[in-house]
Each structure stands twice: as C-alpha cells, then as structure tokens.
C-alpha positions as CSV (number, residue, x, y, z in Angstrom):
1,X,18.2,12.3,-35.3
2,X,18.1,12.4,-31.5
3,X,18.2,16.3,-31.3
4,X,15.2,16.4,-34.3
5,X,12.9,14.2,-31.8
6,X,13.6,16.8,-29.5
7,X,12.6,19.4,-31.2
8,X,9.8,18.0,-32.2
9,X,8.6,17.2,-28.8
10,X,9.6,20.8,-27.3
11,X,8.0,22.4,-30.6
12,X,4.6,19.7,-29.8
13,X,4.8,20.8,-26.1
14,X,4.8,24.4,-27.1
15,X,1.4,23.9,-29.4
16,X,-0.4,22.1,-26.5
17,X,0.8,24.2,-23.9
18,X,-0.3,27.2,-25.8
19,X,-4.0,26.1,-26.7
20,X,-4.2,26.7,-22.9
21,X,-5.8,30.4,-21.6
22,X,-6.4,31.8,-18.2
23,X,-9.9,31.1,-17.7
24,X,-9.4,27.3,-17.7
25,X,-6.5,27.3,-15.9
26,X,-8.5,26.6,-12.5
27,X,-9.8,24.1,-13.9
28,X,-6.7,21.9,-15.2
29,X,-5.3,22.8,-11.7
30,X,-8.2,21.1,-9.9
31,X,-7.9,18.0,-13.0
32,X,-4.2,17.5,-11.9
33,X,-4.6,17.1,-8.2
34,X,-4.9,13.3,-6.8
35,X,-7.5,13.8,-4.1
36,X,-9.9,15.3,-6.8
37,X,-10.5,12.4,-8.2
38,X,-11.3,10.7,-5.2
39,X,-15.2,10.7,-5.7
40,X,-14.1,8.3,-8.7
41,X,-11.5,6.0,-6.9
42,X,-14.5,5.5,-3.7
43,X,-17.2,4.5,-7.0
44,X,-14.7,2.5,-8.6
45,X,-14.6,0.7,-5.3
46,X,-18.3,0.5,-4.3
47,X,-19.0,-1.5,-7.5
48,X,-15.6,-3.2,-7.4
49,X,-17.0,-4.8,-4.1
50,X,-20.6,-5.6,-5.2
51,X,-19.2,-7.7,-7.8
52,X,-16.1,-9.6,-6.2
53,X,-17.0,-9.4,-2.3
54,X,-14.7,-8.4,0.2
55,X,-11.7,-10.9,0.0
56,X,-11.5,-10.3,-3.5
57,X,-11.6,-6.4,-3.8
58,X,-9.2,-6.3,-0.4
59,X,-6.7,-8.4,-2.7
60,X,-7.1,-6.2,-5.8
61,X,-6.9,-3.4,-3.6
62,X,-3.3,-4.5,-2.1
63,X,-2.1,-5.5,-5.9
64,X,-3.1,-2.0,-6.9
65,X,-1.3,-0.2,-4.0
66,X,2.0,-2.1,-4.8
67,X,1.7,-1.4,-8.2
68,X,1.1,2.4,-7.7
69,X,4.4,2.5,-5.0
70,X,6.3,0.1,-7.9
71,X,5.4,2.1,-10.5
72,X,6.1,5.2,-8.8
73,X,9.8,4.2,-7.2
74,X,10.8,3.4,-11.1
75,X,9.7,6.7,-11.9
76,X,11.6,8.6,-9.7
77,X,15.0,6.4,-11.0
78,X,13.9,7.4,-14.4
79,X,13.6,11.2,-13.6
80,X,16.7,10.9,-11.5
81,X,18.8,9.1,-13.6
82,X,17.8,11.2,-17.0
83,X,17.8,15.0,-15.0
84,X,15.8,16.1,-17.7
85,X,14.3,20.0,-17.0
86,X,10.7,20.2,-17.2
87,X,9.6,22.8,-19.4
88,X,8.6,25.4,-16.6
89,X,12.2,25.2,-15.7
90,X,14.1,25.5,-19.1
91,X,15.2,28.0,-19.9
92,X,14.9,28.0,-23.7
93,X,11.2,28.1,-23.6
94,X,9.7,29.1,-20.1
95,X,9.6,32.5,-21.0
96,X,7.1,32.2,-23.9
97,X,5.2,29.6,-22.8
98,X,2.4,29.0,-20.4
99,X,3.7,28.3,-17.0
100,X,0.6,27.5,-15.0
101,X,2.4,25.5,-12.2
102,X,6.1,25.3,-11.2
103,X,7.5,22.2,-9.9
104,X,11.5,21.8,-9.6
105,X,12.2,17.8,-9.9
106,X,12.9,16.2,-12.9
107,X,10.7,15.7,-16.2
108,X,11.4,12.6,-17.7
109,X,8.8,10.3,-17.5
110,X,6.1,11.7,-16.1
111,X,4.8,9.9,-12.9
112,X,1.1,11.0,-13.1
113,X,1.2,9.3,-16.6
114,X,2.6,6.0,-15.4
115,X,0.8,6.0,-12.2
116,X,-3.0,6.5,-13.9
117,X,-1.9,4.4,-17.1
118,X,-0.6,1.9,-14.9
119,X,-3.7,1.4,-12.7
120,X,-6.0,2.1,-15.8
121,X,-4.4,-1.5,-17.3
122,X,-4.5,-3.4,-14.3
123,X,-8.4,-2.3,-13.2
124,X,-9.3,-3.2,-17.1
125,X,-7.5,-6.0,-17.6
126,X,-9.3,-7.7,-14.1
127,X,-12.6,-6.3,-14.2
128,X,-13.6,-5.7,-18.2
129,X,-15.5,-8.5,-18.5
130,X,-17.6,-7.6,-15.3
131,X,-18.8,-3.8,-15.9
132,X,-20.2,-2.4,-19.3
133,X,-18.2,-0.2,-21.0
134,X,-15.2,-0.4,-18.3
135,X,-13.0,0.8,-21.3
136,X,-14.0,4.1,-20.6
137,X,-11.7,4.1,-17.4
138,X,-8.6,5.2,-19.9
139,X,-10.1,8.5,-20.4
140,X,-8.9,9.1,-16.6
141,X,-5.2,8.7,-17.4
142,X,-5.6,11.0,-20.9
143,X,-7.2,13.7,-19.3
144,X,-5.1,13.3,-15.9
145,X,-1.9,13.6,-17.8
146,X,-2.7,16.7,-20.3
147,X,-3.4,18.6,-17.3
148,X,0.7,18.4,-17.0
149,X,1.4,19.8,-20.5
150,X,-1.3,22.4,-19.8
151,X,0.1,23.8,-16.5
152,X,4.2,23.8,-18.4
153,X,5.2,20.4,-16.1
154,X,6.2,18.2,-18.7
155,X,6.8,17.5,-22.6
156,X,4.4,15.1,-24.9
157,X,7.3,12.1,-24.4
158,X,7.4,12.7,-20.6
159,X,3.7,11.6,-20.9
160,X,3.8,8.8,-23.9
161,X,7.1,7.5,-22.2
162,X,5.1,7.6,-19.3
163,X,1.8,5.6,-20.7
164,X,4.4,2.8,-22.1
165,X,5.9,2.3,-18.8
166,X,2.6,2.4,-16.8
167,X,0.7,0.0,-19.4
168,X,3.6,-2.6,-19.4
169,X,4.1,-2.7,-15.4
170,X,-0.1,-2.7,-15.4
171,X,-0.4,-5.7,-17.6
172,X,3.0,-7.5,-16.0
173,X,0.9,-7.0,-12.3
174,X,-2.0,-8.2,-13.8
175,X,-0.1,-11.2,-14.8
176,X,1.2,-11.4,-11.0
177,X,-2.3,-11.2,-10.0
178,X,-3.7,-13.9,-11.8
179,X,-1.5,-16.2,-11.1
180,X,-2.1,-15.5,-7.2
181,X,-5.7,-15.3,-7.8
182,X,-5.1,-19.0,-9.1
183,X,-3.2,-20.0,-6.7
184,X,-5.3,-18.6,-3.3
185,X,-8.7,-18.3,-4.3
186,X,-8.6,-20.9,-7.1
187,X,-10.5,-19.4,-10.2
C-alpha cells in the first residue's frame, strides 16, 4: 500500500514537473526565491500597522518570527530524520525529468510549504475580520510551493505534508497569540 502511494506521488510529480518548459523557467526561479516577495511582506505590514498601531503589529510581528524559526527547526528534523531524496537527486527519475534547480538536503516535507502555509494561517486567522478579501493571502503559499515541483526540488507529499504541518503549527500559534493578546493588551 505504502510503495503504491509512492508511486503515485513520483508518477504525480513527474506530470507537474513536466507541464514545466524553458521559457518559464526564469520565472518560477524568481517565484521561489524569499526576498522576491518582499514588496508583499513590506504591504502586508503597512496596512497591518494602520489597522492595529505599533504595539500590536510589533507583537504579531514577534509571534510571526517565532513561528517561522519553529516551523522551520521542525522541518529540518523531519527532512533529517526521513533522508528522503528530492527528486533532482534520485536517481530513478532525474534523468527524464525537469531539473531546473539542484539542491542536495533532504525532501521530505518541504520547508517553503510549511513556512508560507504556516504564516498564511496565522496572518488569516488574526487579521480576516479586518481586511476584505484577506483569504486571498493563501494563494501566496500555493503558488510559492509549486515553484518547488516545477524547478525538480520536491514531490506533491513533500508539499501537502508540508501545508498540514504549516496550517496546524499556524492555527496552534494563533491560539498562543490570543491568549497573550488576552492577557497583555486585554481584548
């Protein structure tokens, strides 16, 4: 059963991976990079501290970088405790299929899903019911993490894996959040 969900996902990474062609390959590379998505993070924040004031967004601010280094430690145990090859480096398949970007660490779950899915859950959960159409921020963490099937980094479970893991630790430091946010500034 194990070794049919397997297939499945290295048979579903090979589809996705192969939609993929040369001229759009700049493109994913520039979608997968952090600091190009900066212009969003410093918007995010502009209208984050219109509506809560300084205190406030500093706070959310600090819950969001401990949830980021959290989510991102657990990651790296995952990766390193399952050693699983991400597809640019196995070598059933990385000679057929696109290989865009080579990286040499560890597949399973993907940190770029966790991370964005992760923060995605936390801003939404705080802030829905203070921007219009906030929901819209989970097309950052869909887009973000197809870029790593595109360029051959990891398989469709590395990145679902990866979404369940982010959205659980997201809504559990929401939870945290709240309950300081009751406790220090009383709301």
């Amino acid at each position: 059963m194990f070794e049919k969900l397997l297939d499945l996902d290295k048979n579903w990474f090979i589809y996705l991976n192969g939609l993929g062609s040369q001229e759009y390959d700049g493109f994913w590379l520039f979608i997968t990079q952090q600091i190009n998505w900066l212009p969003l993070f410093l918007l995010l924040a502009y209208f984050t501290f219109k509506k809560l004031g300084t205190k406030q967004s500093l706070y959310l601010v600090f819950f969001v970088a401990v949830l980021i280094a959290t989510t991102d430690q657990v990651t790296n145990l995952f990766k390193n405790g399952f050693m699983r090859l991400r597809p640019c480096d196995n070598l059933q398949i990385n000679t057929f299929i696109r290989v865009v970007q080579v990286r040499h660490s560890f597949s399973f779950f993907s940190g770029h899903a966790a991370n964005t899915m992760a923060v995605a859950t936390f801003l939404f959960l705080n802030l829905r019911n203070r921007f219009r159409y906030f929901g819209f921020i989970f097309l950052w963490p869909l887009v973000f993490a197809y870029s790593r099937i595109y360029l051959g980094l990891h398989y469709p479970s590395d990145i679902l894996a990866g979404y369940l893991f982010g959205f659980l630790n997201g809504f559990l430091f929401f939870k945290l959040y709240q309950s300081a946010q009751q406790k220090y500034f009383r709301v």
